[in-house]
N, C-alpha and C positions, 0 to 999 in steps of 0.2 A: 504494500500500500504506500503510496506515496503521499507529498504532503497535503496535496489538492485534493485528493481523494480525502485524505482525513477528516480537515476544515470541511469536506461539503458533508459528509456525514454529522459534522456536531451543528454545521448549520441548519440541515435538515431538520434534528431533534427539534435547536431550539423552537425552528418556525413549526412546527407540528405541533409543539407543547406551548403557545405565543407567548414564550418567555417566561414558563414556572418553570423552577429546575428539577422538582421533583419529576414533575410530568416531563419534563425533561430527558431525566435521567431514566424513564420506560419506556418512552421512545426511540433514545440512543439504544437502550438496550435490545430491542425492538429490529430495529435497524441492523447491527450489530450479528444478532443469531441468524441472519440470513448467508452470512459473511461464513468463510469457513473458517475453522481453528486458525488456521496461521495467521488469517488476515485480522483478526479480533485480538493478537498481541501483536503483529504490528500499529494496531490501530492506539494498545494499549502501550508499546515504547515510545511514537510519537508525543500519546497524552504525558503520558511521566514526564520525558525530556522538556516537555514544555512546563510543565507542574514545577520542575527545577530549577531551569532558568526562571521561573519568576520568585524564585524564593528569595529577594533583593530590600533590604532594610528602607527602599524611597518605597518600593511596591506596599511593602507593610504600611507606611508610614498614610497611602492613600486610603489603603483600608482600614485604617484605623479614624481617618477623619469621616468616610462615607457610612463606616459604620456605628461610629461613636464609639469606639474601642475594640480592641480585635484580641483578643488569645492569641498564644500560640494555634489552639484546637480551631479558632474564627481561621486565622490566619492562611490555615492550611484548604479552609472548606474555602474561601471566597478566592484562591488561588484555581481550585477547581470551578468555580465559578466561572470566574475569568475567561478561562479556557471556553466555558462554555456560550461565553458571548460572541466568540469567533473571532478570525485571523485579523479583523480591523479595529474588533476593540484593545486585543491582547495585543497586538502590534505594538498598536498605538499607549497603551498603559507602559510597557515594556519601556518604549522611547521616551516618553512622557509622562510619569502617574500621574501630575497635574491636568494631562487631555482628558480625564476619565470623567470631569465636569462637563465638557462637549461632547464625549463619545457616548453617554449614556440619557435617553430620552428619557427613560422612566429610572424612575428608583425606587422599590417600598423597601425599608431597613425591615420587614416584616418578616420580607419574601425572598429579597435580594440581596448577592454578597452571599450567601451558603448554597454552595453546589456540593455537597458531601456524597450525595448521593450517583451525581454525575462522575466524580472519581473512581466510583465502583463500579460502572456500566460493563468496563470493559471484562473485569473477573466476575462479575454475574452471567455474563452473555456468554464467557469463555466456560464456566462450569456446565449451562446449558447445555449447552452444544457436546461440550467430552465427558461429563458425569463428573472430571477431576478438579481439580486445585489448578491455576494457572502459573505456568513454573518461574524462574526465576527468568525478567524481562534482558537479562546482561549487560543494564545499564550502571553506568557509575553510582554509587549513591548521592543522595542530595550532600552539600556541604554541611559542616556542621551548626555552623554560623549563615547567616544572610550575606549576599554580597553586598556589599558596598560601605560606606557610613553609617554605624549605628541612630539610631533617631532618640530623642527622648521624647517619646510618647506624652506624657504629662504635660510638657511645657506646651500649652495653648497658642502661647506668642510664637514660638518655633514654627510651630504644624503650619498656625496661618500665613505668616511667611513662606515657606517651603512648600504648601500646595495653596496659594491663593484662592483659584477657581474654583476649588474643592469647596476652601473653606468658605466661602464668599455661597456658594449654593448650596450647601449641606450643614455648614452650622451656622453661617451669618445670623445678625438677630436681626 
């Protein structure tokens, strides 16, 4: 599977499900079991490596203002999220975490930002199909640490600085 192929699979979900992740994540799933074993951990090395690359202390730093705080355990579901918004939101987050103000039309902090479920599509779709456990992807593990500059989360004055657009639509008063 390649990368186009990928993105048009998590596009597909999201447009199927208009943007819940749950319903989301059964319709990747969905999508997925038609696919044969191999191409359902292909589909599942892409998700990771991307799941990875976004594991970056500004990316936290977004999700912590759109969310109004993030976990680690937030941290890791709205990374899957992410993913699940498709290649021009994550692109653009990636380049930007400040864009995610213009990249994203709706927001409910209710609904959105936790893709947990969407993380799991691909070893739910993967047991489907083989009856097994889906084996180890052969990918490097995530770092231990985030990349980049740590943030301090708390400092209010910091975050609105460092993501304006964010803060100006997400917590402005």
């Amino acid at each position: 599977m390649d990368e186009t192929r990928f993105w048009e699979l998590v596009d597909a979900s999201r447009e199927a499900a208009e943007g819940d992740p749950e319903e989301q994540a059964d319709a990747l799933v969905e999508r997925l079991r038609q696919l044969d074993p191999e191409s359902v951990l292909d589909f599942a090395r892409h998700f990771e490596a991307r799941y990875n690359r976004a594991y970056r202390w500004d990316l936290w730093g977004a999700a912590w203002v759109l969310l109004d705080g993030a976990s680690d355990d937030a941290f890791d579901f709205f990374r899957c999220w992410l993913i699940g918004q498709g290649r021009e939101v994550f692109e653009g987050a990636l380049h930007d975490p400040d864009s995610l103000a213009d990249l994203l039309d709706d927001f409910d902090e209710e609904v959105d930002g936790d893709g947990e479920e969407i993380g799991y599509a691909a070893d739910e779709a993967y047991e489907e199909l083989t009856g097994g456990v889906a084996p180890d992807l052969g990918l490097p593990p995530q770092p231990a640490e985030p990349e980049g500059t740590p943030l301090d989360f708390e400092d209010e004055a910091a975050l609105a600085e460092r993501f304006p657009r964010l803060w100006v639509r997400f917590r402005g008063d």
